[in-house]
C-alpha positions in Angstrom: 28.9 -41.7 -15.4 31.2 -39.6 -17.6 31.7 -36.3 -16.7 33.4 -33.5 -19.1 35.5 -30.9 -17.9 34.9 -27.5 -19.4 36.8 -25.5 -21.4 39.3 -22.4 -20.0 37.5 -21.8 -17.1 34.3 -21.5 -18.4 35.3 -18.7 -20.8 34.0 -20.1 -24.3 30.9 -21.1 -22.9 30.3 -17.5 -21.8 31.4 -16.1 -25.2 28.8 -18.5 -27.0 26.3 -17.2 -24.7 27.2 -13.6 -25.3 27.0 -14.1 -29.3 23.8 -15.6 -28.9 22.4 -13.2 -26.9 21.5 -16.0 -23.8 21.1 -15.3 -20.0 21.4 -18.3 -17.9 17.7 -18.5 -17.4 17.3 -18.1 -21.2 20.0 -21.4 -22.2 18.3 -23.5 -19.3 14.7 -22.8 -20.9 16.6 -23.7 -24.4 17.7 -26.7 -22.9 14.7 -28.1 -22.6 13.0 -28.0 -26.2 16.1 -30.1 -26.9 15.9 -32.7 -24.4 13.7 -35.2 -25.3 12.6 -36.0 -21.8 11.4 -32.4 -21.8 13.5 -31.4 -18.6 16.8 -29.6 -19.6 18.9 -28.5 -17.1 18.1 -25.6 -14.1 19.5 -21.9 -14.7 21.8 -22.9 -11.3 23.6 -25.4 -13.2 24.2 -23.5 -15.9 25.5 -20.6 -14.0 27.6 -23.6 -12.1 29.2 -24.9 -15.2 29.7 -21.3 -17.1 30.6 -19.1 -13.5 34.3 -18.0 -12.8 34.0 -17.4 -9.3 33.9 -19.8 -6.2 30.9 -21.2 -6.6 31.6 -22.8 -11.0 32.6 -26.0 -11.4 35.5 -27.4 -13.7 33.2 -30.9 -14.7 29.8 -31.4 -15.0 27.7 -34.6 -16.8 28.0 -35.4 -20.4 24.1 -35.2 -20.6 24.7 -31.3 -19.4 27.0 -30.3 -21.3 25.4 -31.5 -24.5 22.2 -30.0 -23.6 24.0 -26.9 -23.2 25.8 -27.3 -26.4 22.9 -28.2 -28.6 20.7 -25.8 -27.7 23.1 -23.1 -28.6 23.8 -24.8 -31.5 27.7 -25.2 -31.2 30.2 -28.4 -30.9 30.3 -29.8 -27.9 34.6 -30.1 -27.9 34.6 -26.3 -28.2 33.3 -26.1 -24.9 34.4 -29.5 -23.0 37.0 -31.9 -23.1 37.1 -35.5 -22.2 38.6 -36.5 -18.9 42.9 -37.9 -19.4 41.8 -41.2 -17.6 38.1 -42.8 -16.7 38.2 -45.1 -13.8 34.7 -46.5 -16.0 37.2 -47.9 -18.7 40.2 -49.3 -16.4 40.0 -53.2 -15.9 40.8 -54.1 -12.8 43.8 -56.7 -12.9 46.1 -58.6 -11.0 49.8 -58.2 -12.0 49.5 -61.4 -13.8 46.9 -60.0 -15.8 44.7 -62.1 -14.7 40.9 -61.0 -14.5 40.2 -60.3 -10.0 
């Protein structure tokens, strides 16, 4: 599973928050009218993924992050970015390039 790691330290995420007037408990509740399983994500995960203390987290799912980003309406790369390298997309190889 992809996960995305968020944006300078969280700070963006907390400034789109701030504009649009969310608390944590208010984007998680957002989250789910755009979820089409109806669930969204918990307030705790969204305080996780937009905290700056000890307790945040630098990555969190792709499925979070674009709840999180479509329910306030913004782009999903100006609060995440892809991981450099996914062990999901690296063949595994001998050195003779053959297939193991």
């Amino acid at each position: 599973m992809t996960n995305l790691i968020r944006k300078g330290e969280g700070k963006p995420l907390r400034a789109a928050m701030k504009r649009k007037g969310l608390s944590a408990e208010q984007l998680a509740a957002a989250t789910k009218s755009v979820d089409v399983t109806g669930r969204g994500i918990s307030a705790a995960t969204v305080w996780k993924v937009t905290g700056s203390g000890s307790t945040a987290t630098t990555k969190c799912r792709l499925r979070t992050a674009w709840l999180m980003a479509t329910a306030m309406d913004e782009p999903l790369q100006e609060h995440f970015d892809m991981p450099t390298v996914s062990t999901d997309t690296v063949e595994r190889s001998s050195l003779n390039g053959h297939s193991r």
